[in-house]
Backbone as a ProteinNet text record, in pm:
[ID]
protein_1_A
[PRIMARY]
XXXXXXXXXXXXXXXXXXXXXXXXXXXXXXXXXXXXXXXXXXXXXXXXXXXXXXXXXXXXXXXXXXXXXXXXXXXXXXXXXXXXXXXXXXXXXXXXXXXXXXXXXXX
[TERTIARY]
-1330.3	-1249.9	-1126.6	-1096.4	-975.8	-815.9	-765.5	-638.3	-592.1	-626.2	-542.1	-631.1	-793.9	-842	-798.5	-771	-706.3	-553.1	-504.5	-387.2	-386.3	-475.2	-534.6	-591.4	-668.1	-716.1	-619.6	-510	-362.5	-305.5	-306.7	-209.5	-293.3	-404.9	-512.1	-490.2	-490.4	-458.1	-336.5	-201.5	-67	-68.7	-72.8	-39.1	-74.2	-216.5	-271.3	-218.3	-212.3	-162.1	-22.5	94.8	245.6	186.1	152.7	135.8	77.3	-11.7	-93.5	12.7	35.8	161.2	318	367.5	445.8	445.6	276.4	240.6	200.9	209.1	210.2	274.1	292.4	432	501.5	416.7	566.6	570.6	490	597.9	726.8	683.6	735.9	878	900.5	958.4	1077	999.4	1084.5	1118.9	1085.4	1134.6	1259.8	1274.5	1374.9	1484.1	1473.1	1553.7	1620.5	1543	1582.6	1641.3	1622.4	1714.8	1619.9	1497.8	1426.7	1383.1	1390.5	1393.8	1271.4	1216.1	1137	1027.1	987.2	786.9	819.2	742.7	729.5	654.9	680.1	600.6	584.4	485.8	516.9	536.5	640.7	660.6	590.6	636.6	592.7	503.4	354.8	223.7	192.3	200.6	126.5	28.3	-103.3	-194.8	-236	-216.9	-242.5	-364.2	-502.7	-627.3	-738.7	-823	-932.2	-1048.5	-1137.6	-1295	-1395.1	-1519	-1635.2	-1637.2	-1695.8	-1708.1	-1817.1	-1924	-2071.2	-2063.1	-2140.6	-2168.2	-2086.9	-2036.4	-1935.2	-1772.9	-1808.3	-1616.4	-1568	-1471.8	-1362.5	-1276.2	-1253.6	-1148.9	-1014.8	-914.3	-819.3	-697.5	-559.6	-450.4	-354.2	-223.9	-132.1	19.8	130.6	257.2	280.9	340.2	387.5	503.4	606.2	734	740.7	746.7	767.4	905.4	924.1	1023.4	1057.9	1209.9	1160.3	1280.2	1318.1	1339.9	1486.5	1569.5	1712.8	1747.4	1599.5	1610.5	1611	1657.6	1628.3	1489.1	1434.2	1288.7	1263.8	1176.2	1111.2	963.5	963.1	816.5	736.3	587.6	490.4	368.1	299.4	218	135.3	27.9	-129.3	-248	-310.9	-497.2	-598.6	-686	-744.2	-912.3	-944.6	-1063.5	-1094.2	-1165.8	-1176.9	-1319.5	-1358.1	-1500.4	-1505.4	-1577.9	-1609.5	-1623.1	-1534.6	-1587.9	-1673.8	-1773.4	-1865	-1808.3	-1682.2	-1596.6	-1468.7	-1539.8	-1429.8	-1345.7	-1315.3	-1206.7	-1211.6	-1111.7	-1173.4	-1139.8	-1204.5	-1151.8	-1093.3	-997.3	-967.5	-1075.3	-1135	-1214.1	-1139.8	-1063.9	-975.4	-842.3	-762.2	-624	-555.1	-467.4	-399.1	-262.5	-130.2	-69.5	-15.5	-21.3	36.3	153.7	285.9	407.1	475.1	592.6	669.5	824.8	912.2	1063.7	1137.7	1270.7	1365.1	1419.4	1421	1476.6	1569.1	1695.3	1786	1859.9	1900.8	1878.4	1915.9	1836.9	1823	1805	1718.3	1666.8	1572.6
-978	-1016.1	-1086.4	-1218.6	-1273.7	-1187.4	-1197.9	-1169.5	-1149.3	-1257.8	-1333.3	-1193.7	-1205.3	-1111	-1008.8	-915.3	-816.7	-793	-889	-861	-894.4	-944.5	-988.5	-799	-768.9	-630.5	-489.2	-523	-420.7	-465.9	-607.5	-612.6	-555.4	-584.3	-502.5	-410.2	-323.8	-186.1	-105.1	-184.1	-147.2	-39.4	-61.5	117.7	240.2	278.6	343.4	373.8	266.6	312.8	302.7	254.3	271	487.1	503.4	632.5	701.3	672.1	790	759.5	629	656	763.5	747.1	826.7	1002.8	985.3	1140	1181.3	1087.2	1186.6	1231.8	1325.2	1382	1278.4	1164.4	1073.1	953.2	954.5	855.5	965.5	1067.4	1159.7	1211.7	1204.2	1206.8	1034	968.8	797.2	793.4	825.8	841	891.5	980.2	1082.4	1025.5	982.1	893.9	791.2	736.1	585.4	613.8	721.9	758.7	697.5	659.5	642.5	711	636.3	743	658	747.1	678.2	621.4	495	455.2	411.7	349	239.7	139.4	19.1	-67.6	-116.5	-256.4	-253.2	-380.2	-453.1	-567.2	-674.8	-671.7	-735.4	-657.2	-764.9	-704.5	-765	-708.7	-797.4	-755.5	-788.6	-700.8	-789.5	-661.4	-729.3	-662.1	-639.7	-633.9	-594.9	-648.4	-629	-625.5	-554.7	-561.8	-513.5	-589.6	-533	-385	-349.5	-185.1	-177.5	-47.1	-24.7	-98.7	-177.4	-249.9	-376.9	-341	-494.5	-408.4	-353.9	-315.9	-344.6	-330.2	-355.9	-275.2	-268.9	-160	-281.9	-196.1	-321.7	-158.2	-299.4	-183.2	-293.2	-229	-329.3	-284.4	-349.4	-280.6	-325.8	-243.7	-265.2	-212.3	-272.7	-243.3	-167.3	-56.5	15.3	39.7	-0.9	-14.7	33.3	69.6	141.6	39	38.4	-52	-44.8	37	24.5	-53.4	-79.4	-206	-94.1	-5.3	94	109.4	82.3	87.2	151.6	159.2	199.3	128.3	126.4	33.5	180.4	130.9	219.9	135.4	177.1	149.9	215.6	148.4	209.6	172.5	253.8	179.6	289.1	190.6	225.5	130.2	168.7	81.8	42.1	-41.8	-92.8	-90.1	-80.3	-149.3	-223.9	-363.2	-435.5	-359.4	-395	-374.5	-453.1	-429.7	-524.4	-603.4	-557.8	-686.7	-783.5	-748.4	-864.9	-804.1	-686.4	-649.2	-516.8	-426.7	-346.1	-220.7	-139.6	19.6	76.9	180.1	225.9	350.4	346	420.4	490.3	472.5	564.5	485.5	582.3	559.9	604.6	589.8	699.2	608.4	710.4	658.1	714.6	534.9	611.1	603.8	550.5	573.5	515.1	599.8	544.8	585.9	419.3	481.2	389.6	415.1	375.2	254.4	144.1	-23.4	11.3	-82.2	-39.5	-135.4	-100.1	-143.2	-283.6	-322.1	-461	-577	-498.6	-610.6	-494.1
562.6	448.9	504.2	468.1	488.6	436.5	518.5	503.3	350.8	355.2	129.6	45	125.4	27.3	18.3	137.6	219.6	76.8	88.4	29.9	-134.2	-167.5	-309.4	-367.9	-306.9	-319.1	-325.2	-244.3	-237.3	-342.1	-380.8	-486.2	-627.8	-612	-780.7	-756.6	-656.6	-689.3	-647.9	-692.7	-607.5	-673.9	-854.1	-869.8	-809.9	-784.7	-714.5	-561.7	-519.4	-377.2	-380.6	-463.2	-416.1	-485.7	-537.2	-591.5	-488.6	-411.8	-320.4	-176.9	-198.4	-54.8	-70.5	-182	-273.3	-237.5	-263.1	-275.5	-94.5	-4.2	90.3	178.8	272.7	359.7	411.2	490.5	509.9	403.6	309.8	161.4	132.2	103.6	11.5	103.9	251.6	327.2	281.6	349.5	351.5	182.8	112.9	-36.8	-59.4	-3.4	-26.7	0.7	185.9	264	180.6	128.2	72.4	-62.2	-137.5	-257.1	-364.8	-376.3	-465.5	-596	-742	-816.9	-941.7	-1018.4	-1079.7	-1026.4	-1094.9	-1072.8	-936	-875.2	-774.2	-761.4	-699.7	-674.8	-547.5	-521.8	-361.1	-436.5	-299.2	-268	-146	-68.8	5.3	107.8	103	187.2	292.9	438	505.3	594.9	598.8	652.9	798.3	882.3	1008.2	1066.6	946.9	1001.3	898.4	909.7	821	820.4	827.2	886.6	751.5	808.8	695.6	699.3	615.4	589.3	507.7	506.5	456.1	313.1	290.3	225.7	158.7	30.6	-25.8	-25.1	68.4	139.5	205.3	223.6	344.3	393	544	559.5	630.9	605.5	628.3	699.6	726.6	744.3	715	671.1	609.5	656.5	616	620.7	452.7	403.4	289.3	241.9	132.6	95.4	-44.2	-21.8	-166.6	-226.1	-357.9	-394	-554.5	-616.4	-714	-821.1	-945.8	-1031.1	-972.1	-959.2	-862.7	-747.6	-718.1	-594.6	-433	-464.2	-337.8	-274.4	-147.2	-98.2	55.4	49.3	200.9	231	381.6	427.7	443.1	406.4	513.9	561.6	664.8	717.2	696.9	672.9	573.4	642.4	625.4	656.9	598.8	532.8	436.8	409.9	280.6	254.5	120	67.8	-69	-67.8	-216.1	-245.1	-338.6	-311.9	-444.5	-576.6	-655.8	-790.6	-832.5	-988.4	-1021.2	-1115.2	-1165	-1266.9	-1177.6	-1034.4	-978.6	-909	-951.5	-902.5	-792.6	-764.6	-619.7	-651.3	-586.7	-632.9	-445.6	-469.7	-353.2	-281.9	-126	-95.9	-26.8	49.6	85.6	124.2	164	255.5	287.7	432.8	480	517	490.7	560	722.7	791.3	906.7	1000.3	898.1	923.7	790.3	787.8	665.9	696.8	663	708.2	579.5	566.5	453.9	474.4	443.6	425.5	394.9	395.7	346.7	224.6	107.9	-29.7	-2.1	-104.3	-72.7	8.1	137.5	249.9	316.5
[MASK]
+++++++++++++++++++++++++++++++++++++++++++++++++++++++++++++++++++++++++++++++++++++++++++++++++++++++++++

């Protein structure tokens, strides 16, 4: 999977994953740090790997910027996997994160 797709696929399913990154010891850790309050979103994605995976999946790993409507954020580093959906779009097969630290507001 190309890169674009790689990051086309994180962005269909940001809710899901700014949420499962959120929910684990080091989101929920770098969260705290960063003074985050309310939903989240991610901002900026950049995936520096991506490989086929059993069948119309992909496993990829990314850095990504989670951020919450106050503008306060933190990065984490993820790797994970997708599967084709059949309407186009992708569902999450798994993901883990495997580091997460606090940006500091507004950069």
């Amino acid at each position: 999977m190309p890169a674009s797709e790689a990051k086309d696929a994180i962005r269909f399913l940001q809710q899901e994953i700014s949420m499962q990154i959120d929910r684990s010891e080091k989101g929920r850790i770098a969260r705290s740090e960063a003074n985050l309050d309310g939903p989240t979103h991610l901002g900026a994605i950049i995936v520096s790997s991506d490989e086929p995976d059993s069948g119309n999946g992909h496993a990829f790993r990314a850095v990504v910027e989670v951020y919450d409507d106050a503008g306060h954020q933190y990065e984490a580093e993820i790797q994970g996997a997708v599967q084709g959906a059949g309407n186009g779009g992708w569902t999450l097969a798994r993901l883990s994160v495997v580091d997460a630290g606090p940006l500091p507001k507004g950069g």
